[in-house]
GUVEXVEX-850774 format. One record per atom (N, C-alpha, C, O): residue number from 0; residue in one letter; atom name; x, y, z. Coordinates in nm, 3 decimals, decimal comma, padded with zeros to 5 digits. Each point is the difference from the previous one (the first is absolute). Last residue first. Example, Ala and Ser with C-alpha at 12.3 -4.5 7.8 and 13.67 -1.06 7.14 Angstrom:
PATI	1	S	N	01,285	-00,225	00,708
PATI	1	S	CA	00,082	00,119	00,006
PATI	1	S	C	-00,077	00,109	00,073
PATI	1	S	O	00,051	00,111	00,017
PATI	0	A	N	-00,022	-00,683	-00,024
PATI	0	A	CA	-00,089	00,119	00,000
PATI	0	A	C	00,090	00,120	00,000
PATI	0	A	O	00,104	-00,002	00,066
//
This chain:
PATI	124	X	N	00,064	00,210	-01,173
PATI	124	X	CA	-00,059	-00,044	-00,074
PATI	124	X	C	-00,061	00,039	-00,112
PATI	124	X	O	-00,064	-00,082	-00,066
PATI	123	X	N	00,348	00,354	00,448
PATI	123	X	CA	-00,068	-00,047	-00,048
PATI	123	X	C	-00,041	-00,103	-00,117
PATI	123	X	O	00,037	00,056	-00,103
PATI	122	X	N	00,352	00,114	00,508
PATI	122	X	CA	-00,021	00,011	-00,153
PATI	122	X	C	-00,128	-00,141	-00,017
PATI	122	X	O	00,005	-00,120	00,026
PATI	121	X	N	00,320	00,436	00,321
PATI	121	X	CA	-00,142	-00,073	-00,016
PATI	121	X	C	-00,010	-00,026	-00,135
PATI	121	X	O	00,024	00,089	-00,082
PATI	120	X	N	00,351	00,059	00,487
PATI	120	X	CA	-00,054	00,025	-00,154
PATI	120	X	C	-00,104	-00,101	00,000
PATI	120	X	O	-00,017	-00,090	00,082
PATI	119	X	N	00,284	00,387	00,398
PATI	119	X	CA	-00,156	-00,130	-00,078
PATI	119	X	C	00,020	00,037	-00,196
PATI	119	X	O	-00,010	00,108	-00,058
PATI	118	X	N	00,414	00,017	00,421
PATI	118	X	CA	-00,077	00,026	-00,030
PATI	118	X	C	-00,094	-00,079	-00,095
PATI	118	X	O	00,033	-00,071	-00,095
PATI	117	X	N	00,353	00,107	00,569
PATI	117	X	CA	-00,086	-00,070	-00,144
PATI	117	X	C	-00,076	00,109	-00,015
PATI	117	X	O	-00,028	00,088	00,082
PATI	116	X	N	00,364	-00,046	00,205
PATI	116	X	CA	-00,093	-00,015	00,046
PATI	116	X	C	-00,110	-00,091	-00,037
PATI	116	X	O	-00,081	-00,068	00,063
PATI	115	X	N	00,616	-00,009	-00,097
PATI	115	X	CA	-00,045	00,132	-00,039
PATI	115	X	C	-00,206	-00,018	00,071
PATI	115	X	O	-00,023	-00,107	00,055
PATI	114	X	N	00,517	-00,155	00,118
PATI	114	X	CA	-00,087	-00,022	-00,068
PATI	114	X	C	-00,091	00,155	-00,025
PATI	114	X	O	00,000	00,086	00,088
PATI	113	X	N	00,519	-00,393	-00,076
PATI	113	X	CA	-00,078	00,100	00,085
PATI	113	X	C	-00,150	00,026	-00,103
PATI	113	X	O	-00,008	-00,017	-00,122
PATI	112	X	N	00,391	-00,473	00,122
PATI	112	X	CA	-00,109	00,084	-00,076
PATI	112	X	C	-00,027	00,125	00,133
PATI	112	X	O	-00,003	-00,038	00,117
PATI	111	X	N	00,155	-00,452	-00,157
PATI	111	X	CA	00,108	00,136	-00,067
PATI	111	X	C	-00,068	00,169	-00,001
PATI	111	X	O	00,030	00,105	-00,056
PATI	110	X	N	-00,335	-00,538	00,141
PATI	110	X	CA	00,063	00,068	00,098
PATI	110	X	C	00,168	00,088	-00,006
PATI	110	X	O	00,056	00,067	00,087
PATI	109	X	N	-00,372	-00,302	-00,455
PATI	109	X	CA	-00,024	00,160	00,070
PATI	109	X	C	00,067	00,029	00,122
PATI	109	X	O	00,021	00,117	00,032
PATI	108	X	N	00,151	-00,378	-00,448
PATI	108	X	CA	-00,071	-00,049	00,140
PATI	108	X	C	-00,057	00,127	00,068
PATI	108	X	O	00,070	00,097	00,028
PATI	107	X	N	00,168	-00,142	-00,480
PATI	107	X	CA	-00,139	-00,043	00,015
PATI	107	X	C	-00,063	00,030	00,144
PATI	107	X	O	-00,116	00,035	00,022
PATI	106	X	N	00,610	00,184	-00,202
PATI	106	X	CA	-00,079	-00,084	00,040
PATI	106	X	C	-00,148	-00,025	00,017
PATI	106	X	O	-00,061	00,091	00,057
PATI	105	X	N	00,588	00,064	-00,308
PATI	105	X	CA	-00,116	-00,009	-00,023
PATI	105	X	C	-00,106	-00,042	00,100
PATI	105	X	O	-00,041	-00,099	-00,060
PATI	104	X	N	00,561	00,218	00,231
PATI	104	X	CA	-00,086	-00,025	-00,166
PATI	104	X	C	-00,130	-00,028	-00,027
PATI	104	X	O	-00,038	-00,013	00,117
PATI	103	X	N	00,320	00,425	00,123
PATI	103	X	CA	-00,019	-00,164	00,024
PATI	103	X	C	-00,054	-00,062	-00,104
PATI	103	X	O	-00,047	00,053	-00,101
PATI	102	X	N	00,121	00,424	00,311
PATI	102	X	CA	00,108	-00,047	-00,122
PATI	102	X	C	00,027	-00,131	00,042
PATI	102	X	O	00,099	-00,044	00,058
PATI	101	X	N	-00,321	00,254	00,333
PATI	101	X	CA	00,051	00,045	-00,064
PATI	101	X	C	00,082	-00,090	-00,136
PATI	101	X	O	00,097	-00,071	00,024
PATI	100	X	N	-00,535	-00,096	00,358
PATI	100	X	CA	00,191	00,065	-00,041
PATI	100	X	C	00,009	00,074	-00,118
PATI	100	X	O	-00,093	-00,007	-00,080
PATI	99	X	N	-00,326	-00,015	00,168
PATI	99	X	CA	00,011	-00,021	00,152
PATI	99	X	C	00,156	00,051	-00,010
PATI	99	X	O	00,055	00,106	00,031
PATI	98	X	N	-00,429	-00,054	-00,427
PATI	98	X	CA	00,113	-00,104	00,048
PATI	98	X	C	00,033	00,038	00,144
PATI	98	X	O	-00,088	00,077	00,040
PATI	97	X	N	-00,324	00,098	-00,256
PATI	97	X	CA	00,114	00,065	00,007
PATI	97	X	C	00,084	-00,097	00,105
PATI	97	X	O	00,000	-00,001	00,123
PATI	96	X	N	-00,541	00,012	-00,406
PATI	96	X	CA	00,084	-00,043	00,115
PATI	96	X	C	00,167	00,050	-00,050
PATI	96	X	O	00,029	00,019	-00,118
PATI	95	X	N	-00,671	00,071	00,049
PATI	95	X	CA	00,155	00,027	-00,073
PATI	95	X	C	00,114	-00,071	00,116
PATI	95	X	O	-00,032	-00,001	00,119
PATI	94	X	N	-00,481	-00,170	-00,281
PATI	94	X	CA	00,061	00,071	00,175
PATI	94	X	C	00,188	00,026	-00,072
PATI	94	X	O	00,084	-00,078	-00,044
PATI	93	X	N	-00,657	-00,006	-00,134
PATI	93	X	CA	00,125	00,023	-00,024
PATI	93	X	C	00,130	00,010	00,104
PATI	93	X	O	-00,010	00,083	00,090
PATI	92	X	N	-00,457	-00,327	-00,107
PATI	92	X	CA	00,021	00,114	00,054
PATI	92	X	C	00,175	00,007	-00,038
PATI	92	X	O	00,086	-00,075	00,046
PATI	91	X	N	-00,516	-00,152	-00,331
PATI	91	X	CA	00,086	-00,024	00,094
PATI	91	X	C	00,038	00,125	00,072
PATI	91	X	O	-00,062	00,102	-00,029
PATI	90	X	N	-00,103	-00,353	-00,510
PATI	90	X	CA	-00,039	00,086	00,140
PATI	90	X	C	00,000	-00,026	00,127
PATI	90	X	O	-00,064	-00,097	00,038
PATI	89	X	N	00,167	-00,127	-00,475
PATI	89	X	CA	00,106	00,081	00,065
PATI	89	X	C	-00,022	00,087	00,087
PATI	89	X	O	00,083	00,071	00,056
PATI	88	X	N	-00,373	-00,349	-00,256
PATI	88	X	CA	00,087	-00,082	00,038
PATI	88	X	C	00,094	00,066	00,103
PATI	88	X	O	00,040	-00,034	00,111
PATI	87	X	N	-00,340	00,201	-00,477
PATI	87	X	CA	-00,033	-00,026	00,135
PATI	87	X	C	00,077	-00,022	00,072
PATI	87	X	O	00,018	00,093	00,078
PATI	86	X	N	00,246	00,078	-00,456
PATI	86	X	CA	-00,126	-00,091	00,030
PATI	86	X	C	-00,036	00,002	00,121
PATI	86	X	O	00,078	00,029	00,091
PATI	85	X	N	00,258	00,328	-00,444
PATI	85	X	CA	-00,089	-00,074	00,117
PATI	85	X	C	-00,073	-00,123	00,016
PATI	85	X	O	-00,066	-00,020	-00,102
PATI	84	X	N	00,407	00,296	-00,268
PATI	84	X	CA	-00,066	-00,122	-00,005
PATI	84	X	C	-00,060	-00,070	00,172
PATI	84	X	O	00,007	-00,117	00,037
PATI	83	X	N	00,411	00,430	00,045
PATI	83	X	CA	-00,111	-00,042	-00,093
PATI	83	X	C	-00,084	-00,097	-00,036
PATI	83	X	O	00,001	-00,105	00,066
PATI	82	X	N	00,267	00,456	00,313
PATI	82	X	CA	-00,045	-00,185	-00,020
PATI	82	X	C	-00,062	00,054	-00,092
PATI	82	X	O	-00,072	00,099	00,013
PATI	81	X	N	00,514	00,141	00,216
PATI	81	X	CA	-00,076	-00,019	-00,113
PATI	81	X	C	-00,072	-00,094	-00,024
PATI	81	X	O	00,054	-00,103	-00,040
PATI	80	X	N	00,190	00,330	00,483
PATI	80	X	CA	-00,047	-00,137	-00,065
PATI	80	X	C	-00,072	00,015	-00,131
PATI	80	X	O	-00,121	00,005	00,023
PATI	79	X	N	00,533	00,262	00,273
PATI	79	X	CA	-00,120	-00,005	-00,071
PATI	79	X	C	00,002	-00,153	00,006
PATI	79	X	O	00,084	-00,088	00,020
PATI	78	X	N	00,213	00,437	00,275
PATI	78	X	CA	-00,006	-00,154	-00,060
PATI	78	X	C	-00,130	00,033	-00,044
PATI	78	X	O	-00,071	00,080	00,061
PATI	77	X	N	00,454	00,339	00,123
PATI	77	X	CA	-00,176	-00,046	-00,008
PATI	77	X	C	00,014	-00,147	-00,042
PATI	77	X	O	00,119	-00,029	-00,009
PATI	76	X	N	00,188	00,435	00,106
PATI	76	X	CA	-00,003	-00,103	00,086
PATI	76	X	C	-00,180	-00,125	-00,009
PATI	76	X	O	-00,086	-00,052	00,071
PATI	75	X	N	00,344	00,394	-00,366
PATI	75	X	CA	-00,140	00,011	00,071
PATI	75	X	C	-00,031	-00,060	00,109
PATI	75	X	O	-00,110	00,009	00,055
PATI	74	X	N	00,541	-00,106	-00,297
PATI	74	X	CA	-00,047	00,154	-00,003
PATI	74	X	C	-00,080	00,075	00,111
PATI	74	X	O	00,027	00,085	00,084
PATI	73	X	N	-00,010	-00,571	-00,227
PATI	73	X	CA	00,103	00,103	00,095
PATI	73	X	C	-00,035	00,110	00,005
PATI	73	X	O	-00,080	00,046	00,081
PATI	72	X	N	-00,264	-00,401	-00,309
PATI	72	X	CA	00,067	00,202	-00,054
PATI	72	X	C	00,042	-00,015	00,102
PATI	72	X	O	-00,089	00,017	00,083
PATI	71	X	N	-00,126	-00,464	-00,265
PATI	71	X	CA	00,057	00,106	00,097
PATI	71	X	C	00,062	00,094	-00,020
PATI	71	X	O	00,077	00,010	-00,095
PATI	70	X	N	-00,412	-00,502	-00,031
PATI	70	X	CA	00,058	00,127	-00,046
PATI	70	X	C	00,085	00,072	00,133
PATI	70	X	O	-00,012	-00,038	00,116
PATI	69	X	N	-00,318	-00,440	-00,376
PATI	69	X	CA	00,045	00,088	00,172
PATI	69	X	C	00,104	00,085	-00,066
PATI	69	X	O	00,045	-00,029	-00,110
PATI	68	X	N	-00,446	-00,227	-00,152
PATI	68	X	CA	00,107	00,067	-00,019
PATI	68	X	C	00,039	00,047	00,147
PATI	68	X	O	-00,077	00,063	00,072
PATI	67	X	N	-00,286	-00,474	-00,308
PATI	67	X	CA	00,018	00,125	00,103
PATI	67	X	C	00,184	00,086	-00,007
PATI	67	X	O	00,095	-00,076	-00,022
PATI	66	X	N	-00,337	-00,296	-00,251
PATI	66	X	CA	-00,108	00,098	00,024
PATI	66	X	C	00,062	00,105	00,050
PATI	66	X	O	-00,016	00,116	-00,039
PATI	65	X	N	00,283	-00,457	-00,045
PATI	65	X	CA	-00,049	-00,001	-00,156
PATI	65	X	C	-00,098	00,120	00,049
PATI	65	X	O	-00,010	00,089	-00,084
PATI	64	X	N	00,075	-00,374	00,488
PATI	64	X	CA	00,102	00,018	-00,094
PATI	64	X	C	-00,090	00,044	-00,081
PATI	64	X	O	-00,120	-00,028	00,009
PATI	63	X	N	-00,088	-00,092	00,387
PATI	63	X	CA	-00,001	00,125	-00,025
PATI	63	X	C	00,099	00,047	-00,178
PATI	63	X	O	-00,019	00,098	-00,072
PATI	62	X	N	-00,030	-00,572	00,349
PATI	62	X	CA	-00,140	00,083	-00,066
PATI	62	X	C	-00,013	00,151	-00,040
PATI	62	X	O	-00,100	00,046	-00,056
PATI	61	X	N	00,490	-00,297	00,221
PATI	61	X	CA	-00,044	-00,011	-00,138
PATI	61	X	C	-00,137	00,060	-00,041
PATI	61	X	O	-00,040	00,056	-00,103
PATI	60	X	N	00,390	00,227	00,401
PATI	60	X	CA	-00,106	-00,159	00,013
PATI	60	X	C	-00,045	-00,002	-00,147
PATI	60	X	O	-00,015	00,085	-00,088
PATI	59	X	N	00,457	00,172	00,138
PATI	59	X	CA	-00,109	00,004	-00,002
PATI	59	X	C	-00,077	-00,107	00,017
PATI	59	X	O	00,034	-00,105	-00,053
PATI	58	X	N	00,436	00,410	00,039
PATI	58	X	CA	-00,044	-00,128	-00,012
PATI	58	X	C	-00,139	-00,001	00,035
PATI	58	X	O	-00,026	00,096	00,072
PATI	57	X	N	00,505	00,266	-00,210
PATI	57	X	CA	-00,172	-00,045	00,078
PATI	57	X	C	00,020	-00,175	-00,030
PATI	57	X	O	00,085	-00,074	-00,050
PATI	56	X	N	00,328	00,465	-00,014
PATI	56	X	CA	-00,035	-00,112	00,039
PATI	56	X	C	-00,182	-00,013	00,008
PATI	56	X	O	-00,053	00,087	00,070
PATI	55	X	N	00,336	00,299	-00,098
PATI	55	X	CA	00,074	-00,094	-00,119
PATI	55	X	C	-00,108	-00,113	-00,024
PATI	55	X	O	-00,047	-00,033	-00,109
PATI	54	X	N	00,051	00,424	00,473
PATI	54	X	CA	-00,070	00,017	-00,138
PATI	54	X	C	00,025	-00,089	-00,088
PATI	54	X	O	-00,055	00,023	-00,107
PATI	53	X	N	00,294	00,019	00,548
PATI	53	X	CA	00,027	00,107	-00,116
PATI	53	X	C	-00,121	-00,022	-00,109
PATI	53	X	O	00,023	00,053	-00,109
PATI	52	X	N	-00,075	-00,277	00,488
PATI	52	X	CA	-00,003	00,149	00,050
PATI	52	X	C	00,014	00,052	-00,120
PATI	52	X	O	-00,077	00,085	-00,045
PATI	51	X	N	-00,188	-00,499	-00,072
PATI	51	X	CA	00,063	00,055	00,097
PATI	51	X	C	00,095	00,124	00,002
PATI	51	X	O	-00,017	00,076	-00,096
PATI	50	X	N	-00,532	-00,293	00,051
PATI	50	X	CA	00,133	00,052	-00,105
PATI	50	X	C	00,084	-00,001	00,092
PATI	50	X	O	-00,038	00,006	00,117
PATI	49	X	N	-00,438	-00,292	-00,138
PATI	49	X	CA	00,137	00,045	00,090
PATI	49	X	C	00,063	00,056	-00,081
PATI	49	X	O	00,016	-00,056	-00,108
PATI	48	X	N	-00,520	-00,114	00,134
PATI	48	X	CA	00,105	00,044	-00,070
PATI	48	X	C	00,104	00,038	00,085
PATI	48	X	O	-00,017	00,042	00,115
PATI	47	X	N	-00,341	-00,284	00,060
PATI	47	X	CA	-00,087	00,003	-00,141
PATI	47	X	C	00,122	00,056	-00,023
PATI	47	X	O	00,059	-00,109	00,002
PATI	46	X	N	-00,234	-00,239	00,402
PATI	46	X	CA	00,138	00,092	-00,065
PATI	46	X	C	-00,077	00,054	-00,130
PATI	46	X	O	-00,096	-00,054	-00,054
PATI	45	X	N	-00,247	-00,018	00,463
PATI	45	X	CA	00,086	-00,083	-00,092
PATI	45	X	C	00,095	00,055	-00,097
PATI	45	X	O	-00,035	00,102	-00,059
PATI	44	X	N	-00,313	-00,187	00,564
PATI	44	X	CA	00,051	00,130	-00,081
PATI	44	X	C	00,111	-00,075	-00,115
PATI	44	X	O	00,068	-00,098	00,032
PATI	43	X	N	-00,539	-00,149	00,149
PATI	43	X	CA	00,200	00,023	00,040
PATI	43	X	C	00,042	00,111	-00,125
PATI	43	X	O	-00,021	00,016	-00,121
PATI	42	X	N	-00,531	-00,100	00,150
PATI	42	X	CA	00,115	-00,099	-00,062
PATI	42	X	C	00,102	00,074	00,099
PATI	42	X	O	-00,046	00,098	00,057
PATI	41	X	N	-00,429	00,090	-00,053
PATI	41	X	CA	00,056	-00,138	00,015
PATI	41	X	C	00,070	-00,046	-00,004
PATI	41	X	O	-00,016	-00,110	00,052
PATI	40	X	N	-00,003	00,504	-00,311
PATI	40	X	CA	-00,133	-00,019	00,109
PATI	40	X	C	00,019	-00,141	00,038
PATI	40	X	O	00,009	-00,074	-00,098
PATI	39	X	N	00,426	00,227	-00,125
PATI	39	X	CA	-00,106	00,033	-00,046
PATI	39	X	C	-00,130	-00,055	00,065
PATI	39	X	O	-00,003	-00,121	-00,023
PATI	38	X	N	00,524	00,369	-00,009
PATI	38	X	CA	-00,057	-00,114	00,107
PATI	38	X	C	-00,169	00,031	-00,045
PATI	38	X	O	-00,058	00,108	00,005
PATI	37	X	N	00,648	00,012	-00,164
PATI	37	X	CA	-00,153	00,041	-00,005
PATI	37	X	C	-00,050	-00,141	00,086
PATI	37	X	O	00,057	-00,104	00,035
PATI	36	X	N	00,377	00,396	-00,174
PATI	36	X	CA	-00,015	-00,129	00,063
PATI	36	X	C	-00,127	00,005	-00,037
PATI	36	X	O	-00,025	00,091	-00,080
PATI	35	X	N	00,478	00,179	-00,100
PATI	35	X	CA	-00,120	-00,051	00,015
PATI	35	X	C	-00,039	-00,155	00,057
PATI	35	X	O	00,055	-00,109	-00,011
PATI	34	X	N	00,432	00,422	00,069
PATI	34	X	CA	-00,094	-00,092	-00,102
PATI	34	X	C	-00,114	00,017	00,020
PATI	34	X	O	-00,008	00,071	00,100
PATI	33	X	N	00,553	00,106	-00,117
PATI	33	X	CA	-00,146	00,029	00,096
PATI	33	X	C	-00,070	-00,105	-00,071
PATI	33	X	O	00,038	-00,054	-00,104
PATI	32	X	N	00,509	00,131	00,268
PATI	32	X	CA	-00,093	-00,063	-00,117
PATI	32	X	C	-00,141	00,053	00,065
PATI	32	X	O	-00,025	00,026	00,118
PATI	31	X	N	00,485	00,308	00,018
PATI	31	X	CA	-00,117	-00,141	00,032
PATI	31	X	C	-00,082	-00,035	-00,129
PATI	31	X	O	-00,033	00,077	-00,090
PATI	30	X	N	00,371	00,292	00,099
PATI	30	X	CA	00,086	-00,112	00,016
PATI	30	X	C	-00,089	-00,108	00,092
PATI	30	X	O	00,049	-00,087	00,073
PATI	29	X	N	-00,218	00,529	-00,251
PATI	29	X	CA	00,074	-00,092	-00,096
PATI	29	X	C	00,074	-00,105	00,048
PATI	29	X	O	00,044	-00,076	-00,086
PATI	28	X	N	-00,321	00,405	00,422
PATI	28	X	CA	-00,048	-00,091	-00,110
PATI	28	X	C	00,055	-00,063	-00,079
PATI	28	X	O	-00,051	-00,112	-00,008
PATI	27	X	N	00,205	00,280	00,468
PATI	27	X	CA	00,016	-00,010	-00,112
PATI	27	X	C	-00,036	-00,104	-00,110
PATI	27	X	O	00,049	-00,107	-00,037
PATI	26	X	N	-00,304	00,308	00,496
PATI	26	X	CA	00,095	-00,067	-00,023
PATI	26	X	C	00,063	00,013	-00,186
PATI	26	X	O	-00,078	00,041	-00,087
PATI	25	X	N	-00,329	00,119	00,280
PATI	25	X	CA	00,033	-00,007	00,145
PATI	25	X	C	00,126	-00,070	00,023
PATI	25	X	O	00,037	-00,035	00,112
PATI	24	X	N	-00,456	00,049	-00,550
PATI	24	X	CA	00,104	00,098	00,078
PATI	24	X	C	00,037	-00,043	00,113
PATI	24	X	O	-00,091	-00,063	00,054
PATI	23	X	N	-00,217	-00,062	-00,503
PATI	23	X	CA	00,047	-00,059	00,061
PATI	23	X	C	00,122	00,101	00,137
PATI	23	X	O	00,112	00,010	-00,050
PATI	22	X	N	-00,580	-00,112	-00,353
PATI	22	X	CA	00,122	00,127	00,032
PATI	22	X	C	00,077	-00,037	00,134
PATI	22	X	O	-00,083	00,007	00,091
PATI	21	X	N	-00,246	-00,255	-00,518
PATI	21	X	CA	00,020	-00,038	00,168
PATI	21	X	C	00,144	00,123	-00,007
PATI	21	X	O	00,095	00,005	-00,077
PATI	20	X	N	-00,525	-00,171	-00,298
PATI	20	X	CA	00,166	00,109	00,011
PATI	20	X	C	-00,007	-00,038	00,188
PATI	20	X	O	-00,094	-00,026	00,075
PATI	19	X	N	-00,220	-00,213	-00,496
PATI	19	X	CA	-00,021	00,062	00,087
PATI	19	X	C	00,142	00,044	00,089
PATI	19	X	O	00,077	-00,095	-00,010
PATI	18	X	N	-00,422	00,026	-00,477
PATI	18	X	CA	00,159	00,025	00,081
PATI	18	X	C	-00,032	00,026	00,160
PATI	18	X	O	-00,085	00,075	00,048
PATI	17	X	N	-00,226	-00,352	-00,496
PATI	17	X	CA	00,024	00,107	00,161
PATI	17	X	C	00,118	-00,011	00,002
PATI	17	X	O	00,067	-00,100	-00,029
PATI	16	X	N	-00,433	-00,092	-00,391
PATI	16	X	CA	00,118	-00,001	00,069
PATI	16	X	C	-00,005	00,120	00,104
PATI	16	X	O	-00,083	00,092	00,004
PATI	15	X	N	-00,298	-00,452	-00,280
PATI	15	X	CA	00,068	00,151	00,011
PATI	15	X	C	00,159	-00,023	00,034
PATI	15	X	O	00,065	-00,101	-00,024
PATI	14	X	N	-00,347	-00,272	00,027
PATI	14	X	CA	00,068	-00,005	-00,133
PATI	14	X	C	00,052	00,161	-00,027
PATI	14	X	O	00,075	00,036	-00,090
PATI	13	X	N	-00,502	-00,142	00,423
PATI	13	X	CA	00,121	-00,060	-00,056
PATI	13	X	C	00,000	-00,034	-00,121
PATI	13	X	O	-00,082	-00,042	-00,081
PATI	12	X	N	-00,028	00,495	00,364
PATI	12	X	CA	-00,076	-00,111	-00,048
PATI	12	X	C	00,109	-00,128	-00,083
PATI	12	X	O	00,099	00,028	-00,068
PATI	11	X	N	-00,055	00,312	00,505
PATI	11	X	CA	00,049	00,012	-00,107
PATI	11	X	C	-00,103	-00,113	-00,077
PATI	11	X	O	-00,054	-00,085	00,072
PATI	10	X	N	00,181	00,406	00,384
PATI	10	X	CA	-00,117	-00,124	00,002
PATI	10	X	C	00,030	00,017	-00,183
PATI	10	X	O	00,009	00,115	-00,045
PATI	9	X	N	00,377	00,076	00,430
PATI	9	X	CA	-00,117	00,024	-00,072
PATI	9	X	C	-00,100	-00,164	-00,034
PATI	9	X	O	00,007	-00,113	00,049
PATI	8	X	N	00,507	00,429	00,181
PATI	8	X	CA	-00,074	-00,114	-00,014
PATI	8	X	C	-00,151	00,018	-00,076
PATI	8	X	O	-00,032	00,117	-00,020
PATI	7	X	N	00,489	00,172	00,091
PATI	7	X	CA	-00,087	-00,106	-00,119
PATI	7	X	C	-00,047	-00,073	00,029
PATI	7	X	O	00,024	-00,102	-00,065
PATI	6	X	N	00,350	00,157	00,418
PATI	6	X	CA	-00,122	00,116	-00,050
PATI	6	X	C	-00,001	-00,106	-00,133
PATI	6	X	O	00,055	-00,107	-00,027
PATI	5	X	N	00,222	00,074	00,492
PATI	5	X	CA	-00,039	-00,034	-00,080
PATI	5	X	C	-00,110	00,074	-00,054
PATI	5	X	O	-00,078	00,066	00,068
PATI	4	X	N	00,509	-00,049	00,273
PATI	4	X	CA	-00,114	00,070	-00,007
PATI	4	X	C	-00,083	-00,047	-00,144
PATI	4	X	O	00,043	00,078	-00,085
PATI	3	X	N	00,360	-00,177	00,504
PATI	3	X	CA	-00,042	-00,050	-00,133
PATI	3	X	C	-00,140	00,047	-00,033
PATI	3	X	O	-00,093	-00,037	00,072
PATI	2	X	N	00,619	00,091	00,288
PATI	2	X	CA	-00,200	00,017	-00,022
PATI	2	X	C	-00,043	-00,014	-00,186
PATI	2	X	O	00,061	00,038	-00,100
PATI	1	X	N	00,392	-00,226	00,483
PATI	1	X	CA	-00,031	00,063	-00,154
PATI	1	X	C	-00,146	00,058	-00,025
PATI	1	X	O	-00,075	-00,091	-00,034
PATI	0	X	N	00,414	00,068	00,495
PATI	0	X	CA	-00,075	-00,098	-00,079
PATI	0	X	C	-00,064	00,071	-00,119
PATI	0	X	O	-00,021	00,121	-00,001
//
């Protein structure tokens, strides 16, 4: 099974920006989509970016479009999240995720999904 290790997390003022990088090992990284999920004090954990394996593809919640960038280095076996332009709004617990199958197409649902630990962004007022 895949282990998912998330980093960058932080407390940001809004309208800053954060990366935050998820390193991924225990299987072959290039041929799974990864995404972001997040879950914010109260609410259901909720889709925020998907790339898939080769890098071609994302898709994104609307509330995140235009702000946020998802990324990946094979290489590195790594997935980024680039968020800009913060708001409150967007404070939550990051949780990196790693498709289940192999070289599939895009999905929202989290249960496609293996899950990373999270990490807290905050972003101030």
């Amino acid at each position: 099974q895949v282990q998912l290790v998330e980093s960058g997390a932080g407390l940001v003022q809004a309208g800053g920006s954060l990366r935050l990088s998820c390193a991924a090992s225990g299987r072959t990284f290039s041929t799974y989509n990864m995404g972001w999920f997040r879950q914010a004090p109260g609410k259901e954990r909720e889709f925020v970016a998907v790339i898939s394996w080769s890098g071609t593809n994302t898709l994104y919640a609307d509330s995140v479009k235009g702000r946020f960038t998802i990324s990946r280095d094979n290489a590195k076996n790594t997935v980024y999240l680039q968020m800009n332009s913060l708001k409150p709004e967007d404070t939550a617990v990051y949780y990196c995720a790693a498709a289940r199958l192999p070289r599939t197409i895009l999905y929202r649902r989290e249960d496609n999904y293996y899950w990373g630990q999270g990490t807290q962004v905050t972003v101030s007022s």
